[in-house]
N, C-alpha and C positions, 0 to 999 in steps of 0.2 A: 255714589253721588257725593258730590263737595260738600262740606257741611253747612258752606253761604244758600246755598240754592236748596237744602232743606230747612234750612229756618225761616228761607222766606218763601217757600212755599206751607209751612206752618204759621206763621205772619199773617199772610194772604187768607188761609184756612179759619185761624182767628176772627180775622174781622169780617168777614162773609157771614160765617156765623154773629157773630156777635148785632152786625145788622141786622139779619135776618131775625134774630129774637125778637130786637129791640122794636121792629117795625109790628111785628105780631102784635106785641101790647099793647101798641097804641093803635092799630088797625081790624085784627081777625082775632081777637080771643073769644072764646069758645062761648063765654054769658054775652056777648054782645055790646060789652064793656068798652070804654077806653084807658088804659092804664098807661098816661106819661111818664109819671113821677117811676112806675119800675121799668120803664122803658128808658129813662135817661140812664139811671143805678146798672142794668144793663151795657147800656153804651158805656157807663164812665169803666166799668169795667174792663171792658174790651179794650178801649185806650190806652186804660194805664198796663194792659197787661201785653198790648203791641210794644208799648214804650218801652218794658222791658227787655224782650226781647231785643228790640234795635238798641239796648245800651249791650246787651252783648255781643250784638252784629258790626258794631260801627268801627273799628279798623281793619277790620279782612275780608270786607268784602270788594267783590270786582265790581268794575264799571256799571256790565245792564242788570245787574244784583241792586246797585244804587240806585240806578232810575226807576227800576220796578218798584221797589219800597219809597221812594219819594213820592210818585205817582200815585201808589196804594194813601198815603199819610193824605197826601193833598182830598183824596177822594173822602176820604174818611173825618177830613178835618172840617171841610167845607158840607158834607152831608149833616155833619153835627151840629153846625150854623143855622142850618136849614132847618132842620129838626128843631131847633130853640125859639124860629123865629112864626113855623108851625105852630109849638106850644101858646104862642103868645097872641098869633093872631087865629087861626085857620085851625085850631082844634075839634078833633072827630065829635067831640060832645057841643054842641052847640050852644050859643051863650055863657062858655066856661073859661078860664084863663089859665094858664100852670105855670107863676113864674116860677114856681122854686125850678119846676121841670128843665123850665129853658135856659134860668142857670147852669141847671148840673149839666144840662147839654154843651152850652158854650163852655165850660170846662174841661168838660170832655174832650170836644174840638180843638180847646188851646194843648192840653196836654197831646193828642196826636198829632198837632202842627208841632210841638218842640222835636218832634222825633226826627222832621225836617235835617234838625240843625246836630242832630246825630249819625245822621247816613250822609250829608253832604262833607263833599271835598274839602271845603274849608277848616272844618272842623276835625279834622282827621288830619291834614297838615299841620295844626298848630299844635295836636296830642304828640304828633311825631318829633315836633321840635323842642318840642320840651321834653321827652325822653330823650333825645340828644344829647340837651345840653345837662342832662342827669346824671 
C-alpha cells in the first residue's frame, strides 16, 4: 500500500475513534453521568493529533487522498461546532451549561478546520514555489 492511503486511512481510524469516545462521555458512561468537559479534552485531542498527521501528509498526497481527508476535517470540524453549541444549550444534564466545554470544543473544531488549509491545493502550490525559488 502507498504510504498516502495508510495514514489516511489511520487519520480516518483516528477520528472515528476519537468521536466515538468523546460522544460516550457525554452520552453512555457507565454511572449514568454526563462528562463534557473530558469529552471536549478528548476531542481536542484527536484534533490536534489528526492536525499532525496531515502536517506530515500535505505534499504527497494524490488527488481522492485530498478530498477524503478534506471531507474527514470538514466532518469533524463542523461536529465539534455542534458539540460546543450542545454544551451550551441542549446538554444531557438538565438545567446545566459547559462553557469551558464548548470552548475547548470550538477549539478543537478550529484546530481541524486549519488541516483544511494543509491538504488543499493551494497550499501545497505556494510550499512548491517557494522551494523553487530556494
Amino acid at each position: 500500500m502507498n504510504k498516502s492511503i495508510l495514514m489516511t486511512m489511520l487519520v480516518v481510524f483516528i477520528a472515528f475513534t476519537g468521536i466515538s469516545f468523546s460522544l460516550m462521555q457525554m452520552y453512555s458512561s457507565p454511572d449514568g453521568n454526563s462528562y463534557p468537559f473530558n469529552a471536549s479534552l478528548i476531542y481536542l485531542g484527536t484534533s490536534i493529533f489528526m492536525f499532525t498527521f496531515l502536517l506530515t501528509l500535505k505534499q504527497n498526497l494524490p488527488k481522492p487522498m485530498k478530498w477524503v481527508n478534506i471531507l474527514l476535517i470538514l466532518m469533524v470540524g463542523i461536529l465539534a461546532l455542534l458539540l460546543a453549541l450542545i454544551c451550551l444549550y441542549a446538554a444531557p444534564i438538565e438545567n446545566k451549561i459547559y462553557p469551558l466545554a464548548s470552548a475547548i470544543f470550538v477549539v478543537s473544531g478550529l484546530v481541524s478546520l486549519n488541516g483544511i488549509f494543509m491538504v488543499s491545493k493551494f497550499n501545497v502550490e505556494i510550499s512548491d514555489k517557494i522551494e523553487q525559488k530556494s
